[in-house]
C-alpha positions, 0 to 999 in steps of 0.5 A: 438534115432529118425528115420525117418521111418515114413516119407512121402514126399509131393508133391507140387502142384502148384495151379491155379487159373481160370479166375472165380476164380480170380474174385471170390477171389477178391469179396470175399476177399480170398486171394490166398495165403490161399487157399493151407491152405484151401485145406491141413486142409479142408474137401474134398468132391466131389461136383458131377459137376467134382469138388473136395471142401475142406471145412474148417468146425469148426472141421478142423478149430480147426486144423488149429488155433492149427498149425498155431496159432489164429489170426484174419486172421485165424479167418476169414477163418472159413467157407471158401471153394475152389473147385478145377477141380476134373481131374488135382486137380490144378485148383482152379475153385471157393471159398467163404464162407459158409452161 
């Protein structure tokens, strides 16, 4: 018999985008309905400028092609980064790809 004793529900945050990165995911290619991916499998890290960067890095990418399957849009993710304003972890400040 299963239980669900190890449960934990989630929170859904809605994510923000501000006017910088609206224009950041559009030069950028990245679309906005990816970074909630990016934000649950990448690697958080404060960035010391009152922002919160999770990077997708090839470990937490590996991850991500093991839950959602490899396809060439999840490829095309490896690398990438959002940050978020450290205060409401909500607002997506930036994005882009790691050089």
């Amino acid at each position: 018999m299963q239980t669900n004793s190890n449960y934990q529900k989630t929170q859904v945050v809605r994510i923000q985008l501000s006017k910088h990165a609206q224009v950041r995911t559009a030069q950028r290619a990245i679309s906005p309905l990816v970074l909630p991916l990016i934000t649950s499998y990448g690697k958080r890290e404060f960035d010391g400028r009152g922002g919160v960067r999770y990077m997708l890095t090839s470990s937490t990418h590996r991850q991500l092609v093991r839950a959602v399957g490899d396809t060439p849009q999840v490829r095309a993710l490896a690398g990438c980064f959002v940050v978020l304003d450290a205060l409401s972890q909500s607002t997506v400040i930036t994005c882009g790809h790691r050089q």
